[in-house]
Every structure is written in C-alpha cells, then in structure tokens.
MARDO-685407 format. One record per residue (C-alpha): residue number from 1; residue in one letter; chain; x, y, z. Coordinates in pm, 1 decimal. Example, Ala and Ser with C-alpha at 12.3 -4.5 7.8 and 13.67 -1.06 7.14 Angstrom:
1,a,A,1230.0,-450.0,780.0
2,s,A,1367.0,-106.0,714.0
//
This chain:
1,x,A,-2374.0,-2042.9,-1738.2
2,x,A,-2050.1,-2008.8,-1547.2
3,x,A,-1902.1,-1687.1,-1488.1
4,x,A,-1549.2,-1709.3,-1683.8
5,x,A,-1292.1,-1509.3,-1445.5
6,x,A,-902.5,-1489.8,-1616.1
7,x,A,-645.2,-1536.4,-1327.3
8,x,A,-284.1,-1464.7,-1370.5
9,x,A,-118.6,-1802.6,-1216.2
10,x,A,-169.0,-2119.0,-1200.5
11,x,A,-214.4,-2121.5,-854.1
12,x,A,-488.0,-1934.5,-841.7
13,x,A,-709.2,-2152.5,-1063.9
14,x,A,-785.8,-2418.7,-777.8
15,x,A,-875.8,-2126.3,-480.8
16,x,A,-1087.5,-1961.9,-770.7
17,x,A,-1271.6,-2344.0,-878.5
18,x,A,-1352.3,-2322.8,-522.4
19,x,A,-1589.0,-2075.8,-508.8
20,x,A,-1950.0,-2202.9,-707.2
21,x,A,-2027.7,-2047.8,-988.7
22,x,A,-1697.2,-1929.1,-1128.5
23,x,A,-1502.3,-2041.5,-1423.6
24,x,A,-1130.0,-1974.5,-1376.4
25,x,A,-911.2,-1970.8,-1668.2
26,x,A,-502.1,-1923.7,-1668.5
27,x,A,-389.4,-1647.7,-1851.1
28,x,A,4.0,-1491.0,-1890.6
29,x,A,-66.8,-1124.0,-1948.1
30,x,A,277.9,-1178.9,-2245.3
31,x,A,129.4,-1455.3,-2418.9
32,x,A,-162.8,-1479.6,-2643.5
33,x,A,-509.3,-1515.3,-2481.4
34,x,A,-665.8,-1831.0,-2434.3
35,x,A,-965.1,-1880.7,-2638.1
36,x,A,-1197.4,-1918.0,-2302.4
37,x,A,-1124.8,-1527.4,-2276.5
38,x,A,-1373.7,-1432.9,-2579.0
39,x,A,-1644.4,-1498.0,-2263.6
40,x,A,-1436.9,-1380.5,-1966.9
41,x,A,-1665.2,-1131.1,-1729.1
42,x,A,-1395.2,-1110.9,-1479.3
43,x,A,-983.4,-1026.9,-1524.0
44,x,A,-794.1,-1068.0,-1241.6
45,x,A,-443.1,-830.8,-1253.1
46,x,A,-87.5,-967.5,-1169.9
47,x,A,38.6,-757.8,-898.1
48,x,A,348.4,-634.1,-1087.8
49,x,A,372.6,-546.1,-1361.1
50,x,A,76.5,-409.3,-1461.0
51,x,A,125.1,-273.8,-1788.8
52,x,A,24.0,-622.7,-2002.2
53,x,A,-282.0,-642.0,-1814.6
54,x,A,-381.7,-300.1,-1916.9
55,x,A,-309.5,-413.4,-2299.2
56,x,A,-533.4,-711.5,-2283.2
57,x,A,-843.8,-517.9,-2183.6
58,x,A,-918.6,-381.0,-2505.4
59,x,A,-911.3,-808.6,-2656.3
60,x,A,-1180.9,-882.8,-2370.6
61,x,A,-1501.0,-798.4,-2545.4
62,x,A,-1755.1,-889.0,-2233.3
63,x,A,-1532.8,-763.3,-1954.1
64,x,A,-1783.8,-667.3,-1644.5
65,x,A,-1499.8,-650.5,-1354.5
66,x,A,-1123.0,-555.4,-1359.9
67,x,A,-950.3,-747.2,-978.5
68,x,A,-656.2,-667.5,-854.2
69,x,A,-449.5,-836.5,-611.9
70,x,A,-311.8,-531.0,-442.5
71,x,A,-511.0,-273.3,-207.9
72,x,A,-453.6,32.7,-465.3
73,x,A,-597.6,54.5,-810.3
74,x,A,-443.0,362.4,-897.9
75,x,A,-320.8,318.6,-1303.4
76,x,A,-669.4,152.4,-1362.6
77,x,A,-960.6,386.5,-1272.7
78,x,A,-875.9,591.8,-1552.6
79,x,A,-836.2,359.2,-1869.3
80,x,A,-1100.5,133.1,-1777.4
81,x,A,-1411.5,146.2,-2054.4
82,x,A,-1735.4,254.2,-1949.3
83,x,A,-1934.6,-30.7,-1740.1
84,x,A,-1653.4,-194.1,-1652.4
85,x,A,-1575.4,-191.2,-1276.4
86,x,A,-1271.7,-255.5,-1050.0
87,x,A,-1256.3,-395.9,-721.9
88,x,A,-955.7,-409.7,-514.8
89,x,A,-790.3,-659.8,-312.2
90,x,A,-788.5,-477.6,31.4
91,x,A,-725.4,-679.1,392.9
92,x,A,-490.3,-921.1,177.3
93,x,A,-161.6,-676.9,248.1
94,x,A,-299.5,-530.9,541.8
95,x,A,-108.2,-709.4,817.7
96,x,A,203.2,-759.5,628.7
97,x,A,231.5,-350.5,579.3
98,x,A,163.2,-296.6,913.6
99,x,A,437.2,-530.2,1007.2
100,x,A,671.2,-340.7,803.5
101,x,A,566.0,-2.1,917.0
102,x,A,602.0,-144.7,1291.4
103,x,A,965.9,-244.7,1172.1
104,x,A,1043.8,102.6,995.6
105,x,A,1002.8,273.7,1310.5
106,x,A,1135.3,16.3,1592.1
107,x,A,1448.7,-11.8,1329.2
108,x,A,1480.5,376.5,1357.2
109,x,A,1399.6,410.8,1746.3
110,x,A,1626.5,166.3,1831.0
111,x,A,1890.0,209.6,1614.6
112,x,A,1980.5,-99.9,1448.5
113,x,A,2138.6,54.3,1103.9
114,x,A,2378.9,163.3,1379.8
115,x,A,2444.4,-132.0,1523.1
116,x,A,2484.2,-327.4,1180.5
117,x,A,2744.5,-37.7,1113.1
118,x,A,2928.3,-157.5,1442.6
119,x,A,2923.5,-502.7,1379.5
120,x,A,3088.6,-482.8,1046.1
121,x,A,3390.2,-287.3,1210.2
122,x,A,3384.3,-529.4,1503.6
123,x,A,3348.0,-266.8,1762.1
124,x,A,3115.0,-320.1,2132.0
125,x,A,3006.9,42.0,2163.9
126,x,A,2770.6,49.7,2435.0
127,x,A,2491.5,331.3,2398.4
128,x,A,2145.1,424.6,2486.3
129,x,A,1842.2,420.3,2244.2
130,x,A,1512.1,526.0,2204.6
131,x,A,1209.0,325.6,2257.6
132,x,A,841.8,312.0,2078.0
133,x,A,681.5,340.8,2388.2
134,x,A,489.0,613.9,2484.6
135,x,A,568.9,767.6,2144.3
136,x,A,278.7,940.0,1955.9
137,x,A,235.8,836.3,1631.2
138,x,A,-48.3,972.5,1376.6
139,x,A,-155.2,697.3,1123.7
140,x,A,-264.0,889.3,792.7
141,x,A,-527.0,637.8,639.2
142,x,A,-796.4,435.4,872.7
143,x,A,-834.1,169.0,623.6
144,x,A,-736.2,-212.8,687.8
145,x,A,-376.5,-147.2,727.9
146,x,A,-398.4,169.0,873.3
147,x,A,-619.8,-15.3,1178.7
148,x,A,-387.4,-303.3,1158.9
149,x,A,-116.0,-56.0,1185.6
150,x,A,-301.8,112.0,1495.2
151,x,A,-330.1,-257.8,1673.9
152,x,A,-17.7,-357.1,1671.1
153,x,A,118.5,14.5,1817.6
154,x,A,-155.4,-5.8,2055.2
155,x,A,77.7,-375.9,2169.4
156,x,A,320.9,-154.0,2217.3
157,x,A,255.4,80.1,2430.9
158,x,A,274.3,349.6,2169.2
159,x,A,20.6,572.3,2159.6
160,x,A,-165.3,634.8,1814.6
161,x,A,-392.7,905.5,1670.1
162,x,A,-641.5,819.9,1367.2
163,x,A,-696.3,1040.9,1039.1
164,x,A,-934.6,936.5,765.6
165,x,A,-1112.0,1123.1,486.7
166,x,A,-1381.4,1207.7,692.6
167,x,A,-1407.0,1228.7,1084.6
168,x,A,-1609.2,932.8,1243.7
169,x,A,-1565.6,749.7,1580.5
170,x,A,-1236.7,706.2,1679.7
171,x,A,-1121.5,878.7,1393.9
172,x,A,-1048.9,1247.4,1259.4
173,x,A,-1099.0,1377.2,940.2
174,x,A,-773.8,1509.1,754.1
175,x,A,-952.7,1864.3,816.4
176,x,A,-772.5,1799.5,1144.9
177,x,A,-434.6,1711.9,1008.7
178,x,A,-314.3,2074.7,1054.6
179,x,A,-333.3,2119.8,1413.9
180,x,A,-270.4,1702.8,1484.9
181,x,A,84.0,1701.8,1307.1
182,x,A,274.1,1917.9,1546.7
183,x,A,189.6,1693.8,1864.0
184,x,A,335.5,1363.7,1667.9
185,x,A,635.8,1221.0,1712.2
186,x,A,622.0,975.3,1405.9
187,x,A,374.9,1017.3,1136.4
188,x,A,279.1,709.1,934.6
189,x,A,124.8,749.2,539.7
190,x,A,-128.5,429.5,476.7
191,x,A,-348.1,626.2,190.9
192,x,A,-428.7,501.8,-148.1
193,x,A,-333.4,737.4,-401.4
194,x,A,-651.5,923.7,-531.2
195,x,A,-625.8,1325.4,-680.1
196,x,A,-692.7,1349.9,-334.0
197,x,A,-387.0,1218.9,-143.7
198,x,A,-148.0,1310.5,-473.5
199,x,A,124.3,1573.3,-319.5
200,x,A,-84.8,1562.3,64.6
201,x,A,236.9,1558.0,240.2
202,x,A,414.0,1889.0,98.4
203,x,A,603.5,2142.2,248.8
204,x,A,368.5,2287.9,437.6
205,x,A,266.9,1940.6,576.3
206,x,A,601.5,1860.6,682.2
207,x,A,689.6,2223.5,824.5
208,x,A,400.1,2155.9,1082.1
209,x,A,608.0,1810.1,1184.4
210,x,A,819.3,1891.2,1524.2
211,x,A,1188.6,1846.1,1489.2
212,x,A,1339.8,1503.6,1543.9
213,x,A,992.2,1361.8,1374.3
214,x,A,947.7,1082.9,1153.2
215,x,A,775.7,1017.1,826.1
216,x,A,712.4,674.7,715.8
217,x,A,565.3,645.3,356.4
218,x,A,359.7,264.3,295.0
219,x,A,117.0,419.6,76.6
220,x,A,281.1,557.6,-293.4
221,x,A,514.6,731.1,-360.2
222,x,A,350.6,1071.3,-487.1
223,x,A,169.9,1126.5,-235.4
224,x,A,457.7,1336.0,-81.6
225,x,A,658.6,1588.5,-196.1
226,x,A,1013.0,1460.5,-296.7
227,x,A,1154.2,1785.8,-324.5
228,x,A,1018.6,1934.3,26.8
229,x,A,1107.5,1593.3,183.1
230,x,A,1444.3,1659.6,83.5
231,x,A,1484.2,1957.9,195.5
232,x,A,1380.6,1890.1,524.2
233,x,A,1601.1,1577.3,534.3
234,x,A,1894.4,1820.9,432.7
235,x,A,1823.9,2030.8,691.1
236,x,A,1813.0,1725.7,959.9
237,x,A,1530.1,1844.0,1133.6
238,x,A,1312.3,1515.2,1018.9
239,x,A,1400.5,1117.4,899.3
240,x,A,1213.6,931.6,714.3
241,x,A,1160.2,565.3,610.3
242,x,A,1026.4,462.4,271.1
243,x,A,912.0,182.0,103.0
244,x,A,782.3,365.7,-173.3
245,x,A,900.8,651.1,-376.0
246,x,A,858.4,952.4,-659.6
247,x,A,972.7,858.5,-857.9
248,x,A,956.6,480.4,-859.4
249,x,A,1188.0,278.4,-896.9
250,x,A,1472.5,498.1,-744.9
251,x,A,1749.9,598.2,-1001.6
252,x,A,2056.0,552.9,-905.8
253,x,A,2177.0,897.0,-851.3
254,x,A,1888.1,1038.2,-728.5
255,x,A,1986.4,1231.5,-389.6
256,x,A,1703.5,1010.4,-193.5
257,x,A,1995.3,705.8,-207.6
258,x,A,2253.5,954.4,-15.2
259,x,A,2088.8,1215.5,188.3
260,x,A,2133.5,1130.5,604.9
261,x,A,1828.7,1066.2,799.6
262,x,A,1664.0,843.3,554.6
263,x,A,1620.1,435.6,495.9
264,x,A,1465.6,327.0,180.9
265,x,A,1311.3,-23.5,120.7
266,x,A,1220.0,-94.1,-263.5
267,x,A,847.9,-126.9,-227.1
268,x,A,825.3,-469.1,14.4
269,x,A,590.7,-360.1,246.5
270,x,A,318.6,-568.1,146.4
271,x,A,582.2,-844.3,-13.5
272,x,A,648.1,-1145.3,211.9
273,x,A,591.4,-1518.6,192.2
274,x,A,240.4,-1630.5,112.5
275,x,A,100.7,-1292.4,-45.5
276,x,A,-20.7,-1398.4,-382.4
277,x,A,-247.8,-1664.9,-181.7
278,x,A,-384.3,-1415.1,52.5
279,x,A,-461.8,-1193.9,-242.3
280,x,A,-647.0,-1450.6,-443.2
281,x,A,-849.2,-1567.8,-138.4
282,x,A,-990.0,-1175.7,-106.5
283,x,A,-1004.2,-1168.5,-517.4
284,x,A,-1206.2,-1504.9,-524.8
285,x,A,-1412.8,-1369.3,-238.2
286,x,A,-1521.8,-1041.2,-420.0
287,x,A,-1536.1,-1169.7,-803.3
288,x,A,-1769.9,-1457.5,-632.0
289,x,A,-1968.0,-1142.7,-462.1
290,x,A,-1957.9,-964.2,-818.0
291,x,A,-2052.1,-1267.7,-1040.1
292,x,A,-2399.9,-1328.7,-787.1
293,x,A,-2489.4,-997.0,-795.4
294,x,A,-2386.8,-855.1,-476.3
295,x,A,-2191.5,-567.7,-440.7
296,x,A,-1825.9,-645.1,-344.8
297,x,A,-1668.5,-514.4,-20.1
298,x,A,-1419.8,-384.9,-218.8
299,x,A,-1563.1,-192.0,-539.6
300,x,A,-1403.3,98.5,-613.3
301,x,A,-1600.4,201.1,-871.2
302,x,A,-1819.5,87.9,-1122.4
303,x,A,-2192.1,-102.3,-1139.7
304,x,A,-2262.1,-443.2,-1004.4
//
C-alpha cells in the first residue's frame, strides 16, 4: 500500500511521485481536506504560515510524520500528539542563509547603506572602508548553514571560529563561548531555537563582545535579548544586522526601526528564487527515508 504524504502545492506533487513508494496528495492548509487525507501518514508544512497546518493535525487520524520545509521546527515539537514525529528540512536554506549572512557583513564592512545615502543626494565623496579580510568572525551554530557560512568566509580570507552544542573536531562547544567572544570581530547566530538557544545572546553575552563588534542574527529572533541589544546599540559600542526579530514581525514603532548601528531585513535569509523546490527535494528525500523505515537525516524527534 502506498504511503499517502499531503504536500502543500501543486508543485510539489510531481518531485514527491518521484520517489517509489509515496502517494502525494495536494492539500491548501484553508480549504477543506481532501478525502485521500483520512489515510495520510505523512503532512508536509507550508513554510509560512504555519498556523493552518497546525489546525489540520487534529483531522489526520493516521498521521506518523509532521515535514517541514524550513530548517527549524520550533512551534511544532510541542503540539504534536504522541507518536507522531517531525523531521525538518535542513541543507535546503543552507546556502541561501549563508549568502545573506556573507552580504550582512560585506554590506556593513564596506559601507554600502552609505553609499546608497550618497547617491540619492548626488554627491562623489571619496572615503576609505573596511574590508572582511582578515576579520575574525565566530559562527554560533555548526550545522549546514553554519558550515556553509564558514566556507564561503574561509573564500574570503576571513578568518572563522566554530561553536556548536558540544565541542568536536574543528569545533568548540558553547562552554567556550565566554572566553571566544571577546577575540571576535563579528559574531554570526545560525542556531535553531530550542529552550536551549532561547535568550543565549543576553547582556552578559553581548558585554563580552569588543567595541566596534558585530552581531548578525539568521537564526530567530528570541534567541537574543531585544532589550540588552538595544541598549548596547544605544550606547554605539556594537551594530548589528537582522533578518529576524523579537518580536516578529517588527511593529512599526518599535525602537529596533530607528536606533543607529542597526540594518534589519524582514526574515529573507533563506527566501530567494527556487526555495520551495530545494525544500521539497530534502522533504521528498526524508518522508521517502521515513515511509521505508529508515531513520531520516533529519528527525528531530519522534519514532521511525
């Protein structure tokens, strides 16, 4: 019998009827569900939003594995029934968060926002910049983008320092963070957002940050501390760029929008052309995994 897996788009139906053994069946997470779903074992989860997903698991009454298409699952763990496991879709997002940490701090080193400034006044103001190279940088999550993140700085010429949960080769624990953070001169946040990580960049984390530093946030927003973020930005003894923040999205007078020394994206790192079809290829890949037996690269949690 074919294992019945409920994608999100239509799109993904084809990459899933790829892979032997699986069933894929169209759902939209605001419509009724098809009647196919009364046998689904599998429910892939649109990448935003995710709050109709979350109401349809209740309706799917043999429900074995909850996918998502992003590398976080935080807003799932929790609420999922007992014997139902989730699997995420890390390595899809990897290279395009990398890309837009890379950006974050080339954009800040060499001073483009400047620039742009200039342009729109028409004035050729000649001035010196700074330059990634040679600058230290501690990466803060040794996952997929974290080492994709580490490649690329590696390219150029930067020179980057490793933190994980736990020291291994090439790669300290976040016992170490402490005595690593005053030596940095950028800091980079890649974590998923466990109990762990919630609040990990506070204000004692930041105090140990030299002056002139910079924090750039691709993981979620909570993991740092608005409040002592702010009040080192106020103080201009650190910048920051983030993609993501607490909370999320941004109101509109919330002092993140005007404080100096900051540059917010609205949660694009992982966002550019051709991401839904990376993540199903990964999803495909570990439902397939899931549906034979195996355990997926991915699983978070749960049985398989």
């Amino acid at each position: 019998m074919p294992f019945t897996v409920l994608v999100p788009s239509v799109d993904a139906v084809p990459i899933f009827g790829e892979v032997a053994g699986l069933r894929p069946v169209h759902y939209d997470p605001n419509a009724p569900l098809p009647p196919e779903a009364a046998e689904a074992e599998a429910l892939v989860v649109p990448i935003w939003p995710t709050e109709p997903a979350r109401a349809l698991v209740p309706q799917l009454p043999r429900l074995r594995l909850v996918q998502t298409l992003t590398a976080g699952v935080d807003g799932w763990v929790d609420m999922l029934p007992e014997g139902v496991a989730i699997a995420s879709a890390r390595g899809a997002h990897g290279g395009s968060t990398a890309e837009w940490a890379m950006t974050a701090l080339l954009t800040v080193y060499r001073q483009f926002p400047a620039f742009l400034a200039l342009q729109a006044e028409r004035r050729w103001e000649h001035r010196q910049v700074d330059t990634l190279q040679g600058k230290r940088v501690l990466v803060v999550g040794a996952g997929d983008i974290g080492n994709q993140l580490r490649r690329r700085l590696e390219a150029f010429d930067a020179i980057p320092t490793m933190v994980g949960r736990t020291a291994r080769t090439g790669v300290h624990g976040v016992d170490a963070l402490p005595e690593l953070l005053p030596a940095q001169d950028a800091v980079v946040v890649v974590v998923p957002l466990t109990e762990e990580t919630r609040g990990m960049v506070d204000a004692d984390f930041l105090a140990r940050m030299p002056d002139g530093a910079i924090l750039v946030n691709a993981a979620r927003g909570p993991v740092v501390d608005t409040d002592a973020l702010l009040a080192e930005l106020r103080r201009g003894r650190l910048r920051a760029v983030l993609d993501v923040t607490d909370p999320e999205p941004l109101p509109a007078d919330h002092p993140l929008w005007t404080v100096e020394g900051v540059l917010i994206t609205p949660h694009v790192g992982g966002n550019s052309r051709g991401q839904e079809t990376r993540a199903f290829r990964v999803a495909a890949a570990q439902v397939a995994a899931f549906a034979a037996g195996r355990r997926p690269d991915n699983l978070v949690t749960g049985a398989y």
